[in-house]
MARBA-3410 file (N, C-alpha, C, O; in Angstrom, 1 decimal):
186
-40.9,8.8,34.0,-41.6,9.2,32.9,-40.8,10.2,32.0,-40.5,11.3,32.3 ~ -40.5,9.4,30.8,-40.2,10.8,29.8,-40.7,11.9,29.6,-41.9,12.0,29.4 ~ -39.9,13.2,29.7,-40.2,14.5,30.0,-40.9,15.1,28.0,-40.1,14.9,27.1 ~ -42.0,15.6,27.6,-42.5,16.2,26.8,-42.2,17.6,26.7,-42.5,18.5,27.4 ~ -41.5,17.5,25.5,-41.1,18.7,24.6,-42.1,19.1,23.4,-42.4,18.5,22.4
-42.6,20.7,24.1,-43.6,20.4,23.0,-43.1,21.8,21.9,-42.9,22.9,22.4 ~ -43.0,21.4,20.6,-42.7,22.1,19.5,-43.1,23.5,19.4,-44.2,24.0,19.6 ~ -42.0,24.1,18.8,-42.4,25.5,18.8,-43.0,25.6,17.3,-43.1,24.7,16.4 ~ -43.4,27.0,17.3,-44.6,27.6,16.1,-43.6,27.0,15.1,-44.0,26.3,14.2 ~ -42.2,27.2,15.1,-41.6,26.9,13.8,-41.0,25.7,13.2,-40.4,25.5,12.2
-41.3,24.9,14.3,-41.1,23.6,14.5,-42.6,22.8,13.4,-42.6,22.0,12.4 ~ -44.0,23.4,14.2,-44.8,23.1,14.0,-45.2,23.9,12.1,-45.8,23.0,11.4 ~ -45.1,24.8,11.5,-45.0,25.2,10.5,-44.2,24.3,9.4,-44.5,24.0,8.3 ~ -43.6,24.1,9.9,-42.2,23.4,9.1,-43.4,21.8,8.6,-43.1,21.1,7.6 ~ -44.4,21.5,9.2,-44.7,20.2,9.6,-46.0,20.1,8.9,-46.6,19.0,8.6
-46.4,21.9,8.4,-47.6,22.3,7.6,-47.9,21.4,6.0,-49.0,21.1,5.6 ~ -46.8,21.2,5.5,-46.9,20.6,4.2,-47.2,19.1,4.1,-47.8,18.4,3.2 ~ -46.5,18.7,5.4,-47.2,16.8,5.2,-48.6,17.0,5.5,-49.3,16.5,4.6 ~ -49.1,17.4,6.2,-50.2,18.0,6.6,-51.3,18.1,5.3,-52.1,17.3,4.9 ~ -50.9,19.5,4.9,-51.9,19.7,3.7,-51.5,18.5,2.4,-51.9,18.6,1.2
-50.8,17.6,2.9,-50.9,16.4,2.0,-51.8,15.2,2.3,-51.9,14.2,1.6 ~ -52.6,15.5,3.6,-53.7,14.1,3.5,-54.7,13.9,2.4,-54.9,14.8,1.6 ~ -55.1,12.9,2.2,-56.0,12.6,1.0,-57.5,13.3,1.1,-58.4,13.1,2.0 ~ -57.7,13.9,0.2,-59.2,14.8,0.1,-60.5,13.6,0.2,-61.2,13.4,1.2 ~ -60.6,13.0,-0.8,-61.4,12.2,-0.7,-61.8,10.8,-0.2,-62.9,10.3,-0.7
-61.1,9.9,0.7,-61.1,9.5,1.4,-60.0,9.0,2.3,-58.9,8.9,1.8 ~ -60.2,8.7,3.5,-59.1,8.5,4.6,-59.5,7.3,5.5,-60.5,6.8,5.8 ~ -58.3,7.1,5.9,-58.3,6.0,6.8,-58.8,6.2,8.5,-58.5,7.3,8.9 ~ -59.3,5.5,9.3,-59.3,5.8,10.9,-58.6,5.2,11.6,-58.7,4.0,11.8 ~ -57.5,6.0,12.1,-56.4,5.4,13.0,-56.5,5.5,14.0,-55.6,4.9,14.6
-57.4,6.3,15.1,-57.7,5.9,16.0,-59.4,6.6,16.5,-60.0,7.6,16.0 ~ -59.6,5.8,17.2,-60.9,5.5,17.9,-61.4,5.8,20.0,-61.8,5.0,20.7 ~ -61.3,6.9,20.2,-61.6,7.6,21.4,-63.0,7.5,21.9,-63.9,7.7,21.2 ~ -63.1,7.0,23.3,-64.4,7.3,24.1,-63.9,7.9,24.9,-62.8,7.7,25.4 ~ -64.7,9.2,25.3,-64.4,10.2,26.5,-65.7,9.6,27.6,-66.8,10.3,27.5
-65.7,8.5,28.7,-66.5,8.3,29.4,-66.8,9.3,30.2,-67.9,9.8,30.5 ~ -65.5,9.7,30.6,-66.0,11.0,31.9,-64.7,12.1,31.2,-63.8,12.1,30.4 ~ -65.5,13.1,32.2,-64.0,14.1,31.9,-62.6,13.8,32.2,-62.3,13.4,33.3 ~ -61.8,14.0,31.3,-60.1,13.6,31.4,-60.0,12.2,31.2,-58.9,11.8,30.8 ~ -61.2,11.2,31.3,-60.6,9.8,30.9,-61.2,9.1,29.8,-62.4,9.2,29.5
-60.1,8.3,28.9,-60.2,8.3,27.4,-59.8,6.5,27.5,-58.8,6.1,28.0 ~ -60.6,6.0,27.1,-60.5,5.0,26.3,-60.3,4.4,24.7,-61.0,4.3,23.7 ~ -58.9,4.1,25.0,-59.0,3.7,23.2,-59.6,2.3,22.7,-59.6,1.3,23.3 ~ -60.2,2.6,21.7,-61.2,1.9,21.4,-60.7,1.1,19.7,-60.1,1.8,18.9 ~ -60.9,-0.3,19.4,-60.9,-0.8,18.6,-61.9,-0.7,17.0,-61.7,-0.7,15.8
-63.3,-0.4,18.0,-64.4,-0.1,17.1,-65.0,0.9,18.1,-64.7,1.1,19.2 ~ -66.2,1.6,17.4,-67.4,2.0,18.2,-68.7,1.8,17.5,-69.0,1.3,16.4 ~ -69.5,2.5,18.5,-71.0,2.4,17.8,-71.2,3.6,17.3,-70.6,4.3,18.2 ~ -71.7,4.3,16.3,-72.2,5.6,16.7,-74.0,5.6,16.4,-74.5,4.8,15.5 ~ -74.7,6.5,17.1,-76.0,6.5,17.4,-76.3,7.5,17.3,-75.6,8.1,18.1
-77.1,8.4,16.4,-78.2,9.5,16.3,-78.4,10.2,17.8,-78.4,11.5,17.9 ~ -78.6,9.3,18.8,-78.8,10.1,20.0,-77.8,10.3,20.9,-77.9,11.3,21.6 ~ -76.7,9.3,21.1,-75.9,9.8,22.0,-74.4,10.0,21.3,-73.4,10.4,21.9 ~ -74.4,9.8,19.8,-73.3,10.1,19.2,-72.5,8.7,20.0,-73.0,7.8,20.8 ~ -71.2,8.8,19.7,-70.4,7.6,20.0,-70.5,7.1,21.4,-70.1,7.7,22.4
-71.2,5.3,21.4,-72.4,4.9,22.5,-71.1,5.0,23.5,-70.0,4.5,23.3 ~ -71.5,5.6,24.7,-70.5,5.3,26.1,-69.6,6.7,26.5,-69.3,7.0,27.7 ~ -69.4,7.6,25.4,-69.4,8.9,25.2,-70.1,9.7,26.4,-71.3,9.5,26.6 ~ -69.5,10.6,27.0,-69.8,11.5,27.8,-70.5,12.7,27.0,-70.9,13.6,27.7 ~ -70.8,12.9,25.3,-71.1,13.8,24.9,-72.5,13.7,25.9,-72.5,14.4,26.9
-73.7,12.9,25.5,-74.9,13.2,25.9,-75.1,13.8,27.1,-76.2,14.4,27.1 ~ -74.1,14.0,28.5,-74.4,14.3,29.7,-73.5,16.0,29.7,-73.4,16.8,30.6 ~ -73.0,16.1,28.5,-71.7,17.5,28.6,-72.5,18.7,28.4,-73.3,18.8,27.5 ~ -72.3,19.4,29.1,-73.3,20.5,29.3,-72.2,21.6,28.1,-71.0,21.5,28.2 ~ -73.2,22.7,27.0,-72.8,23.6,26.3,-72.9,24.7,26.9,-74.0,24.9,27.4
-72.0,25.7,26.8,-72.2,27.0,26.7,-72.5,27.7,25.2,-72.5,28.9,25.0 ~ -72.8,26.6,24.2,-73.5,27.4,23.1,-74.7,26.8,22.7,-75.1,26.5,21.6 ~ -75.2,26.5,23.8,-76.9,26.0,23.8,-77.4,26.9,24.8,-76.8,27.1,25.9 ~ -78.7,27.5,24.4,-79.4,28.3,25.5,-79.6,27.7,27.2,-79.2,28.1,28.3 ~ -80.0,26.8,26.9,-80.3,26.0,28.2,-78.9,25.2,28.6,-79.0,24.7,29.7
-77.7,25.0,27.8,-76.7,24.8,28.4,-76.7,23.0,28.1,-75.8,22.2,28.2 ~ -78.0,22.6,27.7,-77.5,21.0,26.8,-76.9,20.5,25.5,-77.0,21.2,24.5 ~ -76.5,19.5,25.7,-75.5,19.3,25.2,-75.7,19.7,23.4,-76.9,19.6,23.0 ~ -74.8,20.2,22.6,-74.9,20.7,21.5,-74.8,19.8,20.2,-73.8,19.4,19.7 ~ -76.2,19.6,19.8,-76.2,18.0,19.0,-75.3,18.6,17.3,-75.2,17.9,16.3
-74.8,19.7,17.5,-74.1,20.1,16.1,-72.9,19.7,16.4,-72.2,19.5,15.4 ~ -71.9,19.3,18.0,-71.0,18.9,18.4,-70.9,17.2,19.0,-70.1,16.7,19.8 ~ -71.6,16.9,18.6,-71.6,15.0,18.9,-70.1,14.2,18.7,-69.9,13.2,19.5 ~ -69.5,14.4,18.2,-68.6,14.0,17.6,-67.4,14.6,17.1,-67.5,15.2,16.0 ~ -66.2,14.7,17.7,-65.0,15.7,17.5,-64.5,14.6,16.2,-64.8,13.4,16.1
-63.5,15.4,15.2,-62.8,14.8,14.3,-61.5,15.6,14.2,-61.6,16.8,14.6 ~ -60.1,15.1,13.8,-59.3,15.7,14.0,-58.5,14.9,13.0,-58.9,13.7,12.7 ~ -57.6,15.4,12.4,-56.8,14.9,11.3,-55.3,14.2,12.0,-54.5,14.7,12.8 ~ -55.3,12.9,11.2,-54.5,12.2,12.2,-52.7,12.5,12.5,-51.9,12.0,13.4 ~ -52.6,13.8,10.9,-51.4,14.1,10.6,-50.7,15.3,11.3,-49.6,15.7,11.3
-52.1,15.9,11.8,-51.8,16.4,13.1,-51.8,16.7,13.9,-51.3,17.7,14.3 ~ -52.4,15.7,14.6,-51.9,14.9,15.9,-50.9,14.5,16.4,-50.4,14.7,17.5 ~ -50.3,13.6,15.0,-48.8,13.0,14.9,-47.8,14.1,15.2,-47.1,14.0,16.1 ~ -47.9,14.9,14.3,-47.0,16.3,14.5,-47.5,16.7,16.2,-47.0,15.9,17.0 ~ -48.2,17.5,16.8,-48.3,17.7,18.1,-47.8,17.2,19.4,-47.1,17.7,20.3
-48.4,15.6,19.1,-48.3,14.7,20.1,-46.6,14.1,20.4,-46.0,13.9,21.4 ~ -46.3,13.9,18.9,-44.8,13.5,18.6,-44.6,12.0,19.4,-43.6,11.3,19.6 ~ -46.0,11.6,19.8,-45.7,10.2,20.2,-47.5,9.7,20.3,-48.3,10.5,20.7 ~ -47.8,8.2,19.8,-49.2,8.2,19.6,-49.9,7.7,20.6,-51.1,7.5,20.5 ~ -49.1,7.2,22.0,-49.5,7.5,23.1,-50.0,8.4,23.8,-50.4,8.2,24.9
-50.1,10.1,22.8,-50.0,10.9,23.2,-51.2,11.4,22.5,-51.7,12.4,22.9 ~ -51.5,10.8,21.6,-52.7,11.5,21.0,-54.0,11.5,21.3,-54.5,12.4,20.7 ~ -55.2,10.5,22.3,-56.1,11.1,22.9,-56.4,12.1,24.0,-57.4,12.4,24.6 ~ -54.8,12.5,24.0,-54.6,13.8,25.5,-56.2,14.5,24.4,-57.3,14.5,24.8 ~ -55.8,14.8,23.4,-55.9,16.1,22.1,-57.9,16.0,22.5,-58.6,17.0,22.3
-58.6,14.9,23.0,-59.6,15.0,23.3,-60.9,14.3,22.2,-61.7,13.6,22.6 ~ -60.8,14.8,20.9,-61.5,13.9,20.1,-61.9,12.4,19.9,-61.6,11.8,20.8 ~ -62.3,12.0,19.2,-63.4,10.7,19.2,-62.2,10.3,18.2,-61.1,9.7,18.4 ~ -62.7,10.9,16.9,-61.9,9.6,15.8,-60.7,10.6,14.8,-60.8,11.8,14.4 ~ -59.7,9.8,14.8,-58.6,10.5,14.7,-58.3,10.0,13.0,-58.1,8.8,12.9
-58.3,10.8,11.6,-58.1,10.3,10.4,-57.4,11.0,9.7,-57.2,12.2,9.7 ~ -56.9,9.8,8.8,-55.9,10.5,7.9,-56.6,11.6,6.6,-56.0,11.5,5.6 ~ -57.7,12.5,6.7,-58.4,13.2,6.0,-57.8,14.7,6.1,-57.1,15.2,7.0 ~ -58.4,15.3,4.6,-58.1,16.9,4.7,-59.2,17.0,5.4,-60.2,16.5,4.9 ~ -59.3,17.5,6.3,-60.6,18.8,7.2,-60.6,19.7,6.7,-61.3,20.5,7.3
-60.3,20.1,6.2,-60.1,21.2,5.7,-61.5,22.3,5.0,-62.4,21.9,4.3 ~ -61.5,23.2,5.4,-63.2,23.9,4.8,-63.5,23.4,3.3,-64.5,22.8,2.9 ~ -62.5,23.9,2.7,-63.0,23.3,1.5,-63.0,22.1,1.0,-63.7,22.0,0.0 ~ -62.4,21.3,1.3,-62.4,19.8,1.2,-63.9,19.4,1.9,-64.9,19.0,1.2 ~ -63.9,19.6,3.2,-65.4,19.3,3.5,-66.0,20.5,4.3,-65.8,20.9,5.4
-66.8,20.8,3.3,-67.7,21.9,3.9,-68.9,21.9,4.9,-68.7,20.8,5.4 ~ -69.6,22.4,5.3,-70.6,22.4,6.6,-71.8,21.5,5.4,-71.9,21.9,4.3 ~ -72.4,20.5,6.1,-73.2,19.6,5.3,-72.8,18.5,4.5,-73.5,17.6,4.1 ~ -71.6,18.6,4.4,-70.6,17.5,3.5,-70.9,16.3,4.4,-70.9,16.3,5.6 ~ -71.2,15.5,3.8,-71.4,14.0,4.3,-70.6,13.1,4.1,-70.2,13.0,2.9
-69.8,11.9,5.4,-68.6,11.3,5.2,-69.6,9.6,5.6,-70.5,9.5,6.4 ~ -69.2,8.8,5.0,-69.6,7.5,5.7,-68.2,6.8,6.3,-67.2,6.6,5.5 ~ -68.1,6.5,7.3,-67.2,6.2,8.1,-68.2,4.4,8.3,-69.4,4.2,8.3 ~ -67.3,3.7,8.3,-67.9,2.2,8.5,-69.5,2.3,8.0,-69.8,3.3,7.3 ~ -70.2,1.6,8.2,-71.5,1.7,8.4,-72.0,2.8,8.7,-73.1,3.1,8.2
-71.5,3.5,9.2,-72.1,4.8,9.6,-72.1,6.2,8.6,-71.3,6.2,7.7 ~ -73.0,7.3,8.9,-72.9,7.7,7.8,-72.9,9.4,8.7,-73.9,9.7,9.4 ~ -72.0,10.1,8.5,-71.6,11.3,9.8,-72.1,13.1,9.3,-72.1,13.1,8.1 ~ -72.3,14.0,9.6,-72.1,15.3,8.9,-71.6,16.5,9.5,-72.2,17.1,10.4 ~ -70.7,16.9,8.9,-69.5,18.0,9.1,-70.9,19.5,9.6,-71.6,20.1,8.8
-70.7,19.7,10.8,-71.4,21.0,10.9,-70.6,22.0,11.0,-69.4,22.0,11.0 ~ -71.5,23.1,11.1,-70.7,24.5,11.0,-70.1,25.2,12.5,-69.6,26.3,12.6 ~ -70.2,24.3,13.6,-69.7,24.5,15.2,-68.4,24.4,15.0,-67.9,23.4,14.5 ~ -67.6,25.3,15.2,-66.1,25.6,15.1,-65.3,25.0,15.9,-65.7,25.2,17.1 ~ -64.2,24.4,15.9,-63.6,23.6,17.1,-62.2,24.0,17.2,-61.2,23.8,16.5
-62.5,24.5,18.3,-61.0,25.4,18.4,-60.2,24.5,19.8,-60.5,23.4,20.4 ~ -59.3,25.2,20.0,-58.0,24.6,21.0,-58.5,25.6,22.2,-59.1,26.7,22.2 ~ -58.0,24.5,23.5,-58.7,25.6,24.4,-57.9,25.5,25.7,-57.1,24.5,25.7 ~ -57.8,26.0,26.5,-56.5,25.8,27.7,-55.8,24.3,28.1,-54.7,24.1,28.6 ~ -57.0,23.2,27.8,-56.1,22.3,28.4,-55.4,21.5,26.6,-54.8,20.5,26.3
-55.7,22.4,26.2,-55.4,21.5,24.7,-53.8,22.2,24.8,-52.9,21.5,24.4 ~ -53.4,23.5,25.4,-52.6,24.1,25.6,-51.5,23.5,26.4,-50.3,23.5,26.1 ~ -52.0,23.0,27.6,-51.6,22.8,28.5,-50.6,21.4,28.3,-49.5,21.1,28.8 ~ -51.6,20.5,27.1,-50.8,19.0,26.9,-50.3,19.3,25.5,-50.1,18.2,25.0 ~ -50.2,19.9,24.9,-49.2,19.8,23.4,-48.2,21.6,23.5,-47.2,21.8,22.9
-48.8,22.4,24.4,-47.6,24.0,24.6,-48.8,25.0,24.1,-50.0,24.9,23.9 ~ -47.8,26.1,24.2,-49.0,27.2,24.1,-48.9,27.5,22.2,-49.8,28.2,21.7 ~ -47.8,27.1,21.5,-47.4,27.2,20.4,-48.3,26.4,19.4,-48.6,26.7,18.3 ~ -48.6,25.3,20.0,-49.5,24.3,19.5,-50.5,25.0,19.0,-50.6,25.3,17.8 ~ -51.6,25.4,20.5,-52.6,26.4,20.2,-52.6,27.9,19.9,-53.5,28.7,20.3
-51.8,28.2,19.3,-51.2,29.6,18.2,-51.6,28.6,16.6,-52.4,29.1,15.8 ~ -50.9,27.5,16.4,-50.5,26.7,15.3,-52.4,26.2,14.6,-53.0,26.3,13.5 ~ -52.7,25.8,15.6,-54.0,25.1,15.1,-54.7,26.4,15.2,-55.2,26.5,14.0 ~ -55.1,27.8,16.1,-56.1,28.4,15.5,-55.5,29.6,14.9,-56.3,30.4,14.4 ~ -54.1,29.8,14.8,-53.8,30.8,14.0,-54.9,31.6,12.2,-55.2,31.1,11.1
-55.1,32.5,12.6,-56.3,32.9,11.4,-55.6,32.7,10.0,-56.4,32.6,9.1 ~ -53.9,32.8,9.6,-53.6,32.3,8.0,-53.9,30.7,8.1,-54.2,30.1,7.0 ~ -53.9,29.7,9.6,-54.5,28.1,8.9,-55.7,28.0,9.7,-56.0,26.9,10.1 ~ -56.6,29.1,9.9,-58.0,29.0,10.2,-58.5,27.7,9.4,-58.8,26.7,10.0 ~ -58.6,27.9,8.2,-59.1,27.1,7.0,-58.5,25.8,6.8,-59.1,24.9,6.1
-57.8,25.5,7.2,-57.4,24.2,7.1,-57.8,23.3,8.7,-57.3,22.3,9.1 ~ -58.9,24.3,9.5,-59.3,23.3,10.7,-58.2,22.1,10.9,-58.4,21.0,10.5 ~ -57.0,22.7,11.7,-56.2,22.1,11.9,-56.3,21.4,13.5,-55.7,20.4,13.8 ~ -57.3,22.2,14.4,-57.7,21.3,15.2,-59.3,20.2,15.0,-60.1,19.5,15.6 ~ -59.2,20.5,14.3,-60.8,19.5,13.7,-61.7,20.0,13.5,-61.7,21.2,13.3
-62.9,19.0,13.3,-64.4,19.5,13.6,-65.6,18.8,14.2,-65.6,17.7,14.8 ~ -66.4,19.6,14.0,-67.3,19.0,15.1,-68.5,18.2,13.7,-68.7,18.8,12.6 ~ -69.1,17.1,13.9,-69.8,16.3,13.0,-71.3,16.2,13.8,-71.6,17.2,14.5 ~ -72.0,15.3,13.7,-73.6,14.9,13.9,-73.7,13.6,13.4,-73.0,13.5,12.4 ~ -74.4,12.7,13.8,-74.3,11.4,13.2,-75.7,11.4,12.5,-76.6,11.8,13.2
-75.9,10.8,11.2,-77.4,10.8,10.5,-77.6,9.2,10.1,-78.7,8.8,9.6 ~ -76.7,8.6,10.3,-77.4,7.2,10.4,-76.2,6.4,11.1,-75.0,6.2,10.8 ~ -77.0,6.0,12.1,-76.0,5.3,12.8,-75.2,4.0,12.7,-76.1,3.3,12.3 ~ -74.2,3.4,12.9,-73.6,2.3,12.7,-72.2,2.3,13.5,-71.8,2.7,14.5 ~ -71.3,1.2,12.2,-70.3,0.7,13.3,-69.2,1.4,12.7,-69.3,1.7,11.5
-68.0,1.9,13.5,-66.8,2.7,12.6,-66.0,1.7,13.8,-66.4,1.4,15.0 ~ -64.6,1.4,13.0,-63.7,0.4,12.9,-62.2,1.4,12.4,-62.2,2.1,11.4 ~ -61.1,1.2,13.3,-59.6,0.9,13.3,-59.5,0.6,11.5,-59.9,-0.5,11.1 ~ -59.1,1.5,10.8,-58.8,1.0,9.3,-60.1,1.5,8.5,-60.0,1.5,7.3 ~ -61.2,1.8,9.0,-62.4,2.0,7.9,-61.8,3.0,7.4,-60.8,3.5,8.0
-62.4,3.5,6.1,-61.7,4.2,5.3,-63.0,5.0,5.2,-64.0,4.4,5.2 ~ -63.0,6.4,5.1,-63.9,7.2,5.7,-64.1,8.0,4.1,-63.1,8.5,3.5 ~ -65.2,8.1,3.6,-65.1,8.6,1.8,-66.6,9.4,1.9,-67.7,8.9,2.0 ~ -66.3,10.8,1.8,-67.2,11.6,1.1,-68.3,11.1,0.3,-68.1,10.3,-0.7 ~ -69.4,11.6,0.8,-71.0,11.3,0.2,-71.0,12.5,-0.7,-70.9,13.6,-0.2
-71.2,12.3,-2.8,-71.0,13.7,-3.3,-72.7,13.4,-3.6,-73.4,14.3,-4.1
END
């Protein structure tokens, strides 16, 4: 197995400008994640997504929160999103990119002000919305892309460009597809 070299902060900076060049208003889906259980990821051609269990087959419904009182699962986190340009930069190989843990991987700005908390995206049939649950990098996101990675994505000068994603809710459910092109509801 090839040995993984994972980029330093200055490596990863340098990588900031293709980055804040994804397209604001609509983007493509290049890939498609089911997390059945913990640590294992299926890549997926299409999915469902559903109002109640978020992307069908998805371990969200059974994932216990620590930012829910009672510790179930947190329906403002249904759905991880992550921008696919940096991923690409992280992973440096795209075999490498559902280590990163998210559902749907796109070539979109996340960015706060590109899409703000409430901003509505339709993804295939489906119709998704950007909440205000913050999605940060967390030891094992550390562990598979370096510790510079997670300096890079939550560092507080690119807070705002939610460089490790966000977390969505689904409001009408449907089919999202490899290539749908995912375009802001104004």
């Amino acid at each position: 197995m090839e040995e993984v070299k994972h980029l330093s902060l200055q490596e990863l900076e340098a990588g900031l400008e293709e980055i804040r060049r994804s397209p604001s208003d609509a983007g493509a889906v290049e890939l498609i994640v089911r997390r059945p259980r913990m640590d294992e990821r299926e890549v997926l051609t299409e999915a469902r997504l559903d109002r109640t269990s978020g992307l069908v087959g998805d371990m969200w419904p059974t994932r216990k929160s620590t930012r829910t009182p009672d510790g179930s699962p947190h329906p403002d986190m249904q759905l991880n999103l992550m921008n696919s340009r940096v991923i690409a930069l992280l992973a440096q190989d795209r075999e490498r990119w559902a280590l990163a843990g998210d559902q749907i991987y796109i070539d979109l700005d996340l960015s706060a002000d590109n899409l703000p908390t409430g901003m509505r995206l339709q993804i295939g049939s489906a119709i998704i919305e950007v909440t205000s649950q913050p999605h940060t990098g967390c030891d094992k996101f550390a562990a598979r892309f370096g510790l510079d990675a997670l300096r890079f994505v939550n560092g507080p000068e690119r807070k705002p460009y939610r460089l490790r994603g966000i977390n969505a809710r689904v409001v009408e459910p449907g089919v999202v597809k490899i290539g749908d092109v995912a375009r802001k509801i104004v």
